[in-house]
C-alpha positions as CSV (number, residue, x, y, z in Angstrom):
1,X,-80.1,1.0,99.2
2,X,-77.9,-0.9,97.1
3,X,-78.6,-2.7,93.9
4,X,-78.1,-6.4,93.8
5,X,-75.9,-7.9,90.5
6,X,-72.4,-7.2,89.4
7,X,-72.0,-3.3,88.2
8,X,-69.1,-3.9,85.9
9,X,-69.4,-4.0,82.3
10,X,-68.5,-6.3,80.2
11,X,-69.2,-6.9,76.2
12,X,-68.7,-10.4,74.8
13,X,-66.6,-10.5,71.6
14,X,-66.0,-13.5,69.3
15,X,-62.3,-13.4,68.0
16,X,-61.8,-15.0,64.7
17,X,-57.7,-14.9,64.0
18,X,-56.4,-13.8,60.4
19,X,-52.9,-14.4,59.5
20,X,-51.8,-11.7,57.5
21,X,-48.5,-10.0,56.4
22,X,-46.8,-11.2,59.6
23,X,-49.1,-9.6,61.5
24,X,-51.8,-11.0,63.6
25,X,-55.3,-9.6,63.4
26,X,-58.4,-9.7,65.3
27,X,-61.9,-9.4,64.3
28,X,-64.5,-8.9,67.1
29,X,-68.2,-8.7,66.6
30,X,-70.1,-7.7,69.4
31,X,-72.8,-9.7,70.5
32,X,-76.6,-9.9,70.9
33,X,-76.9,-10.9,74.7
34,X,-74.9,-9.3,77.6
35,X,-72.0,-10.2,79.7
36,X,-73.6,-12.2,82.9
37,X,-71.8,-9.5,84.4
38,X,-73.6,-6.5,83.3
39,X,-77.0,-8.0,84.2
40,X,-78.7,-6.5,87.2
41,X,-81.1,-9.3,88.8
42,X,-84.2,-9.0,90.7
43,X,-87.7,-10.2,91.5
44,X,-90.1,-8.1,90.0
45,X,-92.6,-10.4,88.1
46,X,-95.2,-8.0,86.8
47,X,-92.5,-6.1,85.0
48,X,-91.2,-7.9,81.6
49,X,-87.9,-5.8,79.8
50,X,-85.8,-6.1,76.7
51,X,-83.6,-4.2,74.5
52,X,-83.1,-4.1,70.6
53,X,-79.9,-2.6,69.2
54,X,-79.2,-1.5,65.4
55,X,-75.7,-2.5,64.6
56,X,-75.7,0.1,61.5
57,X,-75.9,3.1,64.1
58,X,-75.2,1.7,66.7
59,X,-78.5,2.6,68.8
60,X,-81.1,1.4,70.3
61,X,-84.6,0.5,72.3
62,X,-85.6,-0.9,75.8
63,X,-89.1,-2.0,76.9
64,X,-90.6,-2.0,79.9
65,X,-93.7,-4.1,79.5
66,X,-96.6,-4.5,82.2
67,X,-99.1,-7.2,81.3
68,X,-100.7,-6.2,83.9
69,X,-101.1,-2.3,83.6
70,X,-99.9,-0.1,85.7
71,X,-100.9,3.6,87.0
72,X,-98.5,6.0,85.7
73,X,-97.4,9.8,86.5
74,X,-94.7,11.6,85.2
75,X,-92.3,14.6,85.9
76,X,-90.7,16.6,82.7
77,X,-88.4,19.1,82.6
78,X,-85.7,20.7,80.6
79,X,-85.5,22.1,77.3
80,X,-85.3,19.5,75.0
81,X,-87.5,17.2,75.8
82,X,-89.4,13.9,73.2
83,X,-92.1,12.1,74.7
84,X,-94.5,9.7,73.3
85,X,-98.5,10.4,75.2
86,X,-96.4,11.3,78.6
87,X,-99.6,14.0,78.7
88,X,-102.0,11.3,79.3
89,X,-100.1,10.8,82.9
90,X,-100.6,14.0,84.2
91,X,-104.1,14.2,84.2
92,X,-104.7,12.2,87.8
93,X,-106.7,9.6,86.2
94,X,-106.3,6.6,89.3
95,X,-106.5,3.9,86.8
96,X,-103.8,1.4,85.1
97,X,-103.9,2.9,81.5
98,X,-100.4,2.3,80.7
99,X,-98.9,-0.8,79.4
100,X,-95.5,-0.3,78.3
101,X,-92.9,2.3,78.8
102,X,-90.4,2.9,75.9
103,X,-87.0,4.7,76.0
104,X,-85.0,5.0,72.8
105,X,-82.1,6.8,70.9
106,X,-82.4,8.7,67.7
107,X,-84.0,11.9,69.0
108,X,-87.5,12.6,67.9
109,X,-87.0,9.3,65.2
110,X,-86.9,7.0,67.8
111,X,-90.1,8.3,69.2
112,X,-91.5,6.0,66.2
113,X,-89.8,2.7,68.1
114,X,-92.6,3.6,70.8
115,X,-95.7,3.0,68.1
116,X,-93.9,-0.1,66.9
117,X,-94.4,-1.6,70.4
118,X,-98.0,-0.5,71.0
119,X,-98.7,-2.2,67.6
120,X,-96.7,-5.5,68.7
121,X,-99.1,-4.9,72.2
122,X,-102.1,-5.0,69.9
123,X,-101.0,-8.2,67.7
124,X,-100.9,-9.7,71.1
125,X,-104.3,-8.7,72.8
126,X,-105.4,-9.9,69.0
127,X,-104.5,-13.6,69.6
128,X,-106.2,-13.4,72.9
129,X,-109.4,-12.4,71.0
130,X,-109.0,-8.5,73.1
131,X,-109.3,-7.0,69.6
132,X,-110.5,-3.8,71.3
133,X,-107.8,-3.3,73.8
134,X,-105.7,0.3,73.1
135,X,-102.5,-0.5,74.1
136,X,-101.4,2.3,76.2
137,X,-97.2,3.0,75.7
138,X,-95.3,6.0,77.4
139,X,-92.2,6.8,74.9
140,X,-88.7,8.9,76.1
141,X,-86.0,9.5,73.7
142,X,-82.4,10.3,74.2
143,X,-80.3,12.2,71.6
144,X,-77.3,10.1,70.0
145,X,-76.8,10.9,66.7
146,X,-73.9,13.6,66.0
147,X,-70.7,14.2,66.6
148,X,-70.6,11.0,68.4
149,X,-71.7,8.6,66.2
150,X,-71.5,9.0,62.0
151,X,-74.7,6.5,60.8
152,X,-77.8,8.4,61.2
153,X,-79.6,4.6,61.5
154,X,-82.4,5.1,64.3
155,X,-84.2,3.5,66.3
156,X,-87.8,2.2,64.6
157,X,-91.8,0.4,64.4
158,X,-89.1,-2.8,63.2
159,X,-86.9,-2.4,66.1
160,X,-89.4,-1.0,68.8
161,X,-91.5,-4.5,67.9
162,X,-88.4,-6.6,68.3
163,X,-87.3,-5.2,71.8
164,X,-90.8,-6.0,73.2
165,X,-90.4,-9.7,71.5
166,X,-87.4,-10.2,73.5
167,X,-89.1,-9.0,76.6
168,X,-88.7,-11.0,80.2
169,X,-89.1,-10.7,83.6
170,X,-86.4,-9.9,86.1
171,X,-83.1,-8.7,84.4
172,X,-81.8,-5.9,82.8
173,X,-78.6,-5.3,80.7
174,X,-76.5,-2.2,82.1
175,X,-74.2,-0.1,80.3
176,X,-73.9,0.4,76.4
177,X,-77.3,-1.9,75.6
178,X,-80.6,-1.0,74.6
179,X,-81.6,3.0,74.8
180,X,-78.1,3.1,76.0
181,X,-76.5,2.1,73.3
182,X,-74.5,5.0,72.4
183,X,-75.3,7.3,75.4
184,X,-72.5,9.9,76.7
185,X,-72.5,12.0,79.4
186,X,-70.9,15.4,80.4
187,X,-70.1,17.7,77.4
188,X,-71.3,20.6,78.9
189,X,-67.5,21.0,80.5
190,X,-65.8,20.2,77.4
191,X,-67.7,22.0,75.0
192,X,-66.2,25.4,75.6
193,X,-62.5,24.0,75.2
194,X,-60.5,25.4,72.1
195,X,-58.6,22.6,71.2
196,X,-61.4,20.4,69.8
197,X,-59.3,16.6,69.9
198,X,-58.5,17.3,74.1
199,X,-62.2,18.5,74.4
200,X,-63.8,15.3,73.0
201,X,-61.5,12.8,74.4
202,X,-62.6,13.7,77.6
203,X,-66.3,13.4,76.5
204,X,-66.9,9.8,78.0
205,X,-69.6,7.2,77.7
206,X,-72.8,6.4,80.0
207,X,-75.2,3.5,79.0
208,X,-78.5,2.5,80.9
209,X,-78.5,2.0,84.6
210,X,-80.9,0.2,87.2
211,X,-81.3,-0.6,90.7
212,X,-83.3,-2.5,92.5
213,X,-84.4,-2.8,96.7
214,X,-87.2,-4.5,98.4
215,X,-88.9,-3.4,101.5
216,X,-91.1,-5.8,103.6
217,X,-93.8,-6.3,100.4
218,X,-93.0,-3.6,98.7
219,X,-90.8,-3.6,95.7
220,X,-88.9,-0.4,94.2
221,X,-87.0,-0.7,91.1
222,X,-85.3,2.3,89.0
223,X,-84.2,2.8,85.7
224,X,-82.2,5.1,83.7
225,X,-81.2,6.3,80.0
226,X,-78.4,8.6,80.6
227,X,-77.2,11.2,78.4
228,X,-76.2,14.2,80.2
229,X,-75.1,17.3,79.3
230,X,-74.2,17.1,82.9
231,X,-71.1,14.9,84.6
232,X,-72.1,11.3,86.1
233,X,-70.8,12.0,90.0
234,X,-69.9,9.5,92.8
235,X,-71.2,10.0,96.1
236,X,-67.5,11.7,97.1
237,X,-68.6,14.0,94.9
238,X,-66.0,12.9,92.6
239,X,-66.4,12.5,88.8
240,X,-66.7,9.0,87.9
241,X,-65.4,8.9,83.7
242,X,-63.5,11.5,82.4
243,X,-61.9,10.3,79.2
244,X,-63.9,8.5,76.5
245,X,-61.3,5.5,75.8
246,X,-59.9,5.5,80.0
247,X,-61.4,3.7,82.5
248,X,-58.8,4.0,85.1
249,X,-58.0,8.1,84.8
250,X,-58.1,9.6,88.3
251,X,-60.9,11.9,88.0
252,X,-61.3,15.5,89.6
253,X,-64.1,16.4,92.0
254,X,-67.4,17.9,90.0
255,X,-66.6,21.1,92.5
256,X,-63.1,21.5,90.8
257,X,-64.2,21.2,87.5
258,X,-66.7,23.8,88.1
259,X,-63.9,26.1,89.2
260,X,-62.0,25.4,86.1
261,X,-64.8,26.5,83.9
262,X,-64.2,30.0,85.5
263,X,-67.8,29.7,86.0
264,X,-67.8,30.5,89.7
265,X,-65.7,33.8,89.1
266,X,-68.7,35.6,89.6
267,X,-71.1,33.2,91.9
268,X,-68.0,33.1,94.0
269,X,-68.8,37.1,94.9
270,X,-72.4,36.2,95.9
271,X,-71.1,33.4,98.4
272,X,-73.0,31.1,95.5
273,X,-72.5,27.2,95.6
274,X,-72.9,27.0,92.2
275,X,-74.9,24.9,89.8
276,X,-75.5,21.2,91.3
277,X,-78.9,19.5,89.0
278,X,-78.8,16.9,86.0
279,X,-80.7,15.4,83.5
280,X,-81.8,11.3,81.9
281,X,-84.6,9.7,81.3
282,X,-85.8,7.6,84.4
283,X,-88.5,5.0,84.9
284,X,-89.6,4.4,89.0
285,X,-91.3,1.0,89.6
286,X,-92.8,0.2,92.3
287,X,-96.0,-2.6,93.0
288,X,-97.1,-0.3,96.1
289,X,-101.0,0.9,95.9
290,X,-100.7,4.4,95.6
291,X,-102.6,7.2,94.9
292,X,-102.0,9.2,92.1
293,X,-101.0,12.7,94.3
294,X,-98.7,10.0,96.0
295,X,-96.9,8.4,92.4
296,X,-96.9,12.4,91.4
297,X,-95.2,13.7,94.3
298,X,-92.7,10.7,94.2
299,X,-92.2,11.6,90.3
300,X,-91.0,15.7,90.8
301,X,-89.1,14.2,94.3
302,X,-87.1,11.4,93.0
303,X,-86.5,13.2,89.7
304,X,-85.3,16.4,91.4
305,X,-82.8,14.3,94.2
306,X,-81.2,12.8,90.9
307,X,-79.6,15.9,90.5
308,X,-76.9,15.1,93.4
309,X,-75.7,12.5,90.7
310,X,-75.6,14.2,87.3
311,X,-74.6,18.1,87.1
312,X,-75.9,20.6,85.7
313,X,-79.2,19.9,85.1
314,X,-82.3,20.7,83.0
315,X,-80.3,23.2,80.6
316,X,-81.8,24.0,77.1
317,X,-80.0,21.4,75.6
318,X,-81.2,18.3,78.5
319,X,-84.7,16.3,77.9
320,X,-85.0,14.9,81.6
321,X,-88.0,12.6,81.5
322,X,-89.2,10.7,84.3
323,X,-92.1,8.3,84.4
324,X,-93.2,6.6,87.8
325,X,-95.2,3.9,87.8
326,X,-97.1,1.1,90.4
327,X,-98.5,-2.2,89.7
328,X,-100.7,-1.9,92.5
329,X,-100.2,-5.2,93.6
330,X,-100.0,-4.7,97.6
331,X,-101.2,-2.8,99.9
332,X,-97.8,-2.3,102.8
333,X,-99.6,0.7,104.8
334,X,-96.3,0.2,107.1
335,X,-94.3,1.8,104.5
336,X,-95.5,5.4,104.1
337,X,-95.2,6.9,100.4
338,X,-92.4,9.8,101.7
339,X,-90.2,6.5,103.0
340,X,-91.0,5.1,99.9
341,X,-89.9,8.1,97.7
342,X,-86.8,8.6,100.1
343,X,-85.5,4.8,99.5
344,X,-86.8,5.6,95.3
345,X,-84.2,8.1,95.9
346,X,-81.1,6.7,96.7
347,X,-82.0,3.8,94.3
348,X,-81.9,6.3,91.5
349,X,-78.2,7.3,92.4
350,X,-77.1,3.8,92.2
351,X,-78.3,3.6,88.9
352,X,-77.1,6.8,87.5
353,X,-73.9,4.8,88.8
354,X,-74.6,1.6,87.4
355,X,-75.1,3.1,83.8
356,X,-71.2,3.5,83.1
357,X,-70.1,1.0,81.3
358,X,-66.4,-1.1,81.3
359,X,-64.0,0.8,78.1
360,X,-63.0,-2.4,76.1
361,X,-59.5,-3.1,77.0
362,X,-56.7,-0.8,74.7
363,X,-54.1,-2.3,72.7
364,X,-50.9,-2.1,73.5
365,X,-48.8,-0.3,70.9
366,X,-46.3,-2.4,69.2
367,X,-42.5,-2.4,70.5
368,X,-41.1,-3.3,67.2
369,X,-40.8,-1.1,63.7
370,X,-43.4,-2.5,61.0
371,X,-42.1,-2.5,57.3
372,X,-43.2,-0.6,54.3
373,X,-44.3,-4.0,52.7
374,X,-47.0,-5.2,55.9
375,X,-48.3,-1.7,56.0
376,X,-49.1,-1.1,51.7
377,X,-52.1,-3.2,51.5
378,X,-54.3,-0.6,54.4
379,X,-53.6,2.2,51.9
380,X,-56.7,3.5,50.2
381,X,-60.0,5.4,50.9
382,X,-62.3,4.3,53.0
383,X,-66.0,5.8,53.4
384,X,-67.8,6.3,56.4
385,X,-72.0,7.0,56.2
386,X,-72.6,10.6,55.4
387,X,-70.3,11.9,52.7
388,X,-66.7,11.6,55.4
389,X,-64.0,9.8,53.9
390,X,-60.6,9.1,55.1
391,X,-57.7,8.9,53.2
392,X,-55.3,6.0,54.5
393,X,-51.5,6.7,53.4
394,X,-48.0,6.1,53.6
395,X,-45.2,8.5,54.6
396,X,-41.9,7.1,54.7
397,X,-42.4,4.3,56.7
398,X,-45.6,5.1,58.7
399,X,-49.4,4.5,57.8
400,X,-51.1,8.6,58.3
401,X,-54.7,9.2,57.9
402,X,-56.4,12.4,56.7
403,X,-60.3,12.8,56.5
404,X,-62.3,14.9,54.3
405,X,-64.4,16.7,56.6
406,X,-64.3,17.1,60.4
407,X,-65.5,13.8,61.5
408,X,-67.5,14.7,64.6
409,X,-65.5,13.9,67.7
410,X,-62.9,11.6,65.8
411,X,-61.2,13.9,62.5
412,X,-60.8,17.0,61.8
413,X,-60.9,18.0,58.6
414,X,-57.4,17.5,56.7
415,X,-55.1,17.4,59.6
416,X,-52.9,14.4,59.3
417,X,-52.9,11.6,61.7
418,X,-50.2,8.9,62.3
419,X,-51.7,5.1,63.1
420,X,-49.5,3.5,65.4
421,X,-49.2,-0.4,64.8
422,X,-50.6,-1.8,68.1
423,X,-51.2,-5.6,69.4
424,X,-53.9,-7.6,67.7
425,X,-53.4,-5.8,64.5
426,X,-55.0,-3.2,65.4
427,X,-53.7,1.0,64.9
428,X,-53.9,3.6,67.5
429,X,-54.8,7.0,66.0
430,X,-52.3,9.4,67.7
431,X,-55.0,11.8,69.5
432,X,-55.2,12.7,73.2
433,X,-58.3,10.1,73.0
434,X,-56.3,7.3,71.6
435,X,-59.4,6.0,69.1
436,X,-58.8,2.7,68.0
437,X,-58.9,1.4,64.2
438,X,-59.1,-2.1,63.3
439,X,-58.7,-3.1,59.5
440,X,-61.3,-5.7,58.1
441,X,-60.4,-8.7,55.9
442,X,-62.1,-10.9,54.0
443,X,-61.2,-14.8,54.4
444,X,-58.4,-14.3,51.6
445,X,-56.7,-11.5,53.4
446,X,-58.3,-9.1,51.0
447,X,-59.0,-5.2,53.0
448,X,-62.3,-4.3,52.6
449,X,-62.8,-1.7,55.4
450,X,-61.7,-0.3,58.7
451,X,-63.6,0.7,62.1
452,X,-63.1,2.6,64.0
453,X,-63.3,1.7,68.0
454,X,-64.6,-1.7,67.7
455,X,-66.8,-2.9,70.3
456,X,-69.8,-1.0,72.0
457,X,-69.3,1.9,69.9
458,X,-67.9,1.1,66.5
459,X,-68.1,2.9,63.3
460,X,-67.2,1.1,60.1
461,X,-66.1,3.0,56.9
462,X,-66.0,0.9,53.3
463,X,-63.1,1.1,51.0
464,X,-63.1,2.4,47.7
């Protein structure tokens, strides 16, 4: 099956243009709605989604609302797992309890963006005079605070409320929206590497996925929040991001890297493939009558194929959470639920795939010498949340950069780095990852801060 939409990802910016110093500068702001093309389409009208996002962190929430109800099941594994009443679907009860299924960043925080929606459920049966209704709302959490990101804003009741306000039929944004925000994928091969600034530049990002296929009546949809300790893989077996600010890097095969590890030094002595599972947090949809044994079974089988896709899998650091869920609304006894699950199967591939987002485009490092005199006025300190400041210099004739502390996956603590003067006024910070950081002005040309990568995944310091 393949999904229908455009996989690439794109994030609208607004450009406002400051002339400053001789220099030209850009200032982007990313945007509340998605790129048309990172919008995955389908017909699925019992199904209503929508994403918040917190600019401070960045993170985020998406909703999956069922007016409707739907019978839900659920398979967890791993050793890390955060789940909002995902007990209440294991118990075989044949009935529609559930009317919302949440999935959010901020670890066990963002578990509180899950209450925020059953409240926003119950403001709603309210109005309709169903003051007695118990809304019921699975919950899934991913974990993207860190190294990765410096805010510690999460995901909350306020944003968990505003998701499910925004919440419509039919479309879903893919890549760096919603749960997705600031998901990343594959450290578990990195994370052993001594030299800590070529280990996290090749820790790339991941987003939310979906796909979506229609058989005869029936209706299969899958979704996906992933943030793997595992590597995204192609169907070649290939790896499909290895470098966190590279879209076009050739990438090796998931077998290779495996061997690189030295891992298979040993398994190789027992004729031992090695390791091939994953971990996200998925949502199956189908509107298939099923019974619960049936939804179940398609739960453990769909979550256990996605491990073809995303490798290793279920370690103690992985919360893999899958809900499945039916809206009952036809019957379709052509379509047998092992078809069903297979075709659930190879939809949930495609949207492992589909969760990768587009890297924003580089700048192009400048092919001229800047002065002394354009380069003074960036000089200062500049604080980022959580105590890590970095000290913006001069040497000679170049602009350097030394942070207090190490700086998750961007500084280490007191080594210098140079900023080279790129297009759109932007700096590159000389790193095997190539991070980007953008001064901020105020309409007078006045510096009042920096950020660092802006777009999807910015961070923004304040100066002193």
């Amino acid at each position: 099956m393949k999904a229908t939409g455009n996989t690439k990802h794109t994030r609208l910016t607004i450009i406002v243009i400051f002339a400053f110093l001789g220099i030209t500068f850009a200032k982007a702001q990313t945007t509340a709605e998605p790129s048309t093309e990172s919008i995955l389409t389908f017909d699925f009208k019992g199904m209503h989604i929508g994403t918040a996002e917190n600019e401070q962190g960045p993170t985020g929430t998406t909703v999956f609302y069922f007016p409707d109800g739907v019978m839900g099941a659920a398979d967890i594994r791993g050793g890390a797992t955060g789940t909002v009443n995902a007990h209440v679907v294991t118990r075989s009860y044949e009935s529609k309890m559930i009317d919302a299924v949440v999935f959010s960043g901020g670890s066990w925080y963002g578990l509180s963006a899950a209450t925020g929606v059953a409240n926003a459920i119950k403001d709603e049966n309210a109005k309709q005079g169903n003051v007695n209704k118990i809304a019921g709302v699975l919950g899934g959490i991913i974990y993207d605070v860190g190294g990765r990101r410096l805010s510690r804003a999460t995901p909350d009741d306020h944003l968990g409320r505003e998701a499910f306000l925004s919440a419509k039929p039919n479309s879903f944004p893919l890549g760096a929206y919603g749960a997705g925000r600031f998901a990343m994928q594959g450290s578990y091969f990195f994370s052993g590497a001594k030299d800590r600034e070529n280990q996290f530049a090749s820790w790339p990002h991941s987003g939310q996925g979906a796909a979506f296929a229609q058989i005869g009546e029936t209706k299969i949809a899958v979704f996906t929040v992933v943030n793997a300790l595992g590597a995204i893989v192609d169907r070649n077996g290939q790896l499909v991001r290895c470098s966190r600010n590279k879209s076009d890097t050739n990438c090796i095969s998931i077998s290779q890297l495996i061997n690189d590890t030295g891992l298979m030094k040993d398994l190789t002595k027992s004729n031992n493939n090695g390791p091939t599972n994953n971990t996200t947090l998925t949502l199956v949809v189908t509107n298939k009558k099923m019974p619960y044994w049936a939804l179940q079974r398609m739960a453990v089988q769909v979550h256990t194929s996605m491990g073809r896709a995303i490798q290793p899998f279920s370690t103690q650091y992985d919360g893999d959470v899958l809900y499945a869920v039916t809206t009952a609304e036809v019957e379709d006894p052509d379509l047998s639920p092992m078809a069903l699950t297979v075709a659930a199967s190879e939809l949930a591939w495609d949207a492992v795939l589909n969760s990768v987002p587009n890297v924003p485009e580089p700048p192009k490092p400048l092919k001229t010498s800047t002065s002394r005199q354009v380069l003074e006025p960036f000089v200062g300190i500049y604080e980022f949340y959580g105590g890590f400041s970095l000290d913006v210099f001069l040497d000679s004739n170049q602009l350097k950069a030394k942070c207090n502390k190490n700086a998750g996956i961007y500084f280490n603590k007191d080594q210098i780095y140079r900023l080279i003067p790129a297009s759109d006024g932007q700096f590159i910070i000389e790193t095997p990852a190539k991070d980007v950081i953008r001064f901020e002005l105020t309409p007078k040309k006045t510096v009042t801060g920096l950020t660092v990568n802006p777009g999807p995944w910015h961070l923004e310091a304040v100066r002193k």
